[in-house]
C-alpha positions in Angstrom: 22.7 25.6 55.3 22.0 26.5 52.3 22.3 25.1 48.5 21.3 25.3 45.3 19.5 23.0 42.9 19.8 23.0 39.2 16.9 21.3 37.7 16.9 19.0 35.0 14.4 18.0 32.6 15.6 15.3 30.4 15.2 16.1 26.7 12.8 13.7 25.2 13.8 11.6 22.0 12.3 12.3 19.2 13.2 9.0 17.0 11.0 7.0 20.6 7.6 8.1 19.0 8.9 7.1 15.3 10.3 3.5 16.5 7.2 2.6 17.9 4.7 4.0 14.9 7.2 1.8 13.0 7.2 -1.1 15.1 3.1 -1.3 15.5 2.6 -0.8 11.6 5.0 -3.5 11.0 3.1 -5.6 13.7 -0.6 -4.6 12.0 0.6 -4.9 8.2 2.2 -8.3 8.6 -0.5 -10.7 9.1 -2.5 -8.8 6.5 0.4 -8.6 3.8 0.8 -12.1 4.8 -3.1 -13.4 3.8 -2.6 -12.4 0.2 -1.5 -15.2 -2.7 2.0 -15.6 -4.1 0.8 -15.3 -7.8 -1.5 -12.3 -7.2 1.1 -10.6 -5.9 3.2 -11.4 -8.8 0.6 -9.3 -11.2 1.0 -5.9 -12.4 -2.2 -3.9 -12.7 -0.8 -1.9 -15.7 2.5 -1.8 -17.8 4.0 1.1 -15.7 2.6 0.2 -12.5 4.4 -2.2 -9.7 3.1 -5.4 -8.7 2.4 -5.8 -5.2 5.9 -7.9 -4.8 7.6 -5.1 -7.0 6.2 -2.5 -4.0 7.6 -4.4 -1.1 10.7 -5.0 -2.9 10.8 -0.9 -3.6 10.4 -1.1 0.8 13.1 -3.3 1.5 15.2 -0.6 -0.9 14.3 2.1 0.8 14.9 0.2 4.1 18.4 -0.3 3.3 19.2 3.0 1.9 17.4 4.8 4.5 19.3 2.1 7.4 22.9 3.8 6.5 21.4 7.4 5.9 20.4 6.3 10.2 23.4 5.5 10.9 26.2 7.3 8.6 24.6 10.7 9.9 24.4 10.1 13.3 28.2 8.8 13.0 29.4 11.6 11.1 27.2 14.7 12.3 26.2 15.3 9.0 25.3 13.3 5.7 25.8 13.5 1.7 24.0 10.4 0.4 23.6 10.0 -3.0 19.6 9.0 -4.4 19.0 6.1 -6.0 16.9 5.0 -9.4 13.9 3.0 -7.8 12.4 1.7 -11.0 16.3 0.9 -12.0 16.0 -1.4 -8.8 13.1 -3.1 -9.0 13.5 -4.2 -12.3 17.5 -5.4 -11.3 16.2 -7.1 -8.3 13.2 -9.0 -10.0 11.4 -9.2 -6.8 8.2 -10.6 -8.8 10.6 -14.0 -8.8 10.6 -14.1 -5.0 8.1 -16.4 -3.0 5.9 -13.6 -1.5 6.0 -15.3 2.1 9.7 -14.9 2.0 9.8 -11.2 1.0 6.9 -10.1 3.4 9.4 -11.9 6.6 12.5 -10.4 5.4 11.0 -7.2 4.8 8.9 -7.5 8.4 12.3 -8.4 10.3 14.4 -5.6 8.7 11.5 -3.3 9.6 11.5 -4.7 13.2 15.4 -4.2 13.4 15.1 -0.5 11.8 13.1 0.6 14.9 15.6 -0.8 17.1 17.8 1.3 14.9 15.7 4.0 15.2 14.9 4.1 18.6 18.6 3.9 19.8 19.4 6.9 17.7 20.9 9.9 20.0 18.3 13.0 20.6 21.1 15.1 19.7 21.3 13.4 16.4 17.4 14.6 15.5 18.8 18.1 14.4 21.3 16.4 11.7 21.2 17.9 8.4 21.1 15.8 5.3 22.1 15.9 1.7 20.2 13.3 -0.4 20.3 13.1 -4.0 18.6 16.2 -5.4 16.6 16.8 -2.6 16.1 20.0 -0.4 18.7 19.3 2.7 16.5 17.2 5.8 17.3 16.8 9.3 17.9 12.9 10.5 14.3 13.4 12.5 12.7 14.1 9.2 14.3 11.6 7.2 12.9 9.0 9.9 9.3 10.1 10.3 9.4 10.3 6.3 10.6 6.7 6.0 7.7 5.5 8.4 5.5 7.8 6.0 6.2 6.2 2.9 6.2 2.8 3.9 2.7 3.3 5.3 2.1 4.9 1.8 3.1 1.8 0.2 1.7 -0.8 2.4 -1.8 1.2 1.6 -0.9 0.9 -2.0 -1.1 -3.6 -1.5 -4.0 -3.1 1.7 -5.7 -0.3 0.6 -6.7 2.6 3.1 -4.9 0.8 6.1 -2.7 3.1 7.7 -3.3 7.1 8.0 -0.3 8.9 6.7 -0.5 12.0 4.6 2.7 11.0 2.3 1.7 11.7 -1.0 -0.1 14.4 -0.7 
């Protein structure tokens, strides 16, 4: 008797490996973030230049946008987002009037959930194709590994040289 077997390799996911970078930099940055003074953080190193609470702040709005770019494009099959005026934000928001510990949880527990998010994101959703603002059209996989990116960016910007990303560059 005779048969045949068709073989099946299971298609990795790409958004498992970008979950879990974001998920141990959240774990490392927090008890450091976490071991620096309210009021310092509350300073501004020049005019133009973001305070260290003015920096997560910029995170936790780039965490939300970037949460329904996640899942409006893996909804939809495609996305249009509009950009969005960071400075504009941070200056609405007045995160330098937030207690530092408070912002460093919030923004540490919406991190945590995003690589949930992340990580339960369909492979077939990697290929995407996005529309942001201005920007050159990304796919979903992109957008992801380019969030994780420029948070590390910015968490080097209040540590210093902490996390390895070449954002920026």
């Amino acid at each position: 008797m005779a048969f045949s077997a068709i073989l099946t390799i299971p298609m990795t996911n790409p958004f498992s490996s970008i979950a879990s970078d974001l998920g141990r930099t959240v774990a490392q940055a927090k008890p450091l973030l976490l071991k620096l003074d309210n009021a310092d953080t509350t300073l501004r190193p020049s005019e133009n230049k973001w305070a260290q609470k003015e920096i997560l702040g910029h995170l936790l709005d780039s965490a939300s946008n970037n949460h329904q770019r996640f899942v409006r494009a893996a909804q939809q099959g495609s996305l249009t987002f509009p950009g969005y005026d960071q400075n504009f934000l941070v200056e609405l928001e007045r995160f330098a009037d937030i207690d530092w510990n408070f912002l460093v949880d919030f923004w540490a527990a919406y991190n945590r959930f995003l690589a949930h998010v992340i990580n339960s994101l369909p492979a077939e959703t990697a290929k995407v194709i996005c529309n942001i603002g201005n920007n050159e059209p990304a796919t979903l996989e992109w957008i992801a590994g380019d969030y994780v990116a420029h948070l590390k960016h910015h968490l080097n910007q209040i540590l210093g040289q902490t996390f390895a990303t070449d954002y920026g560059k």
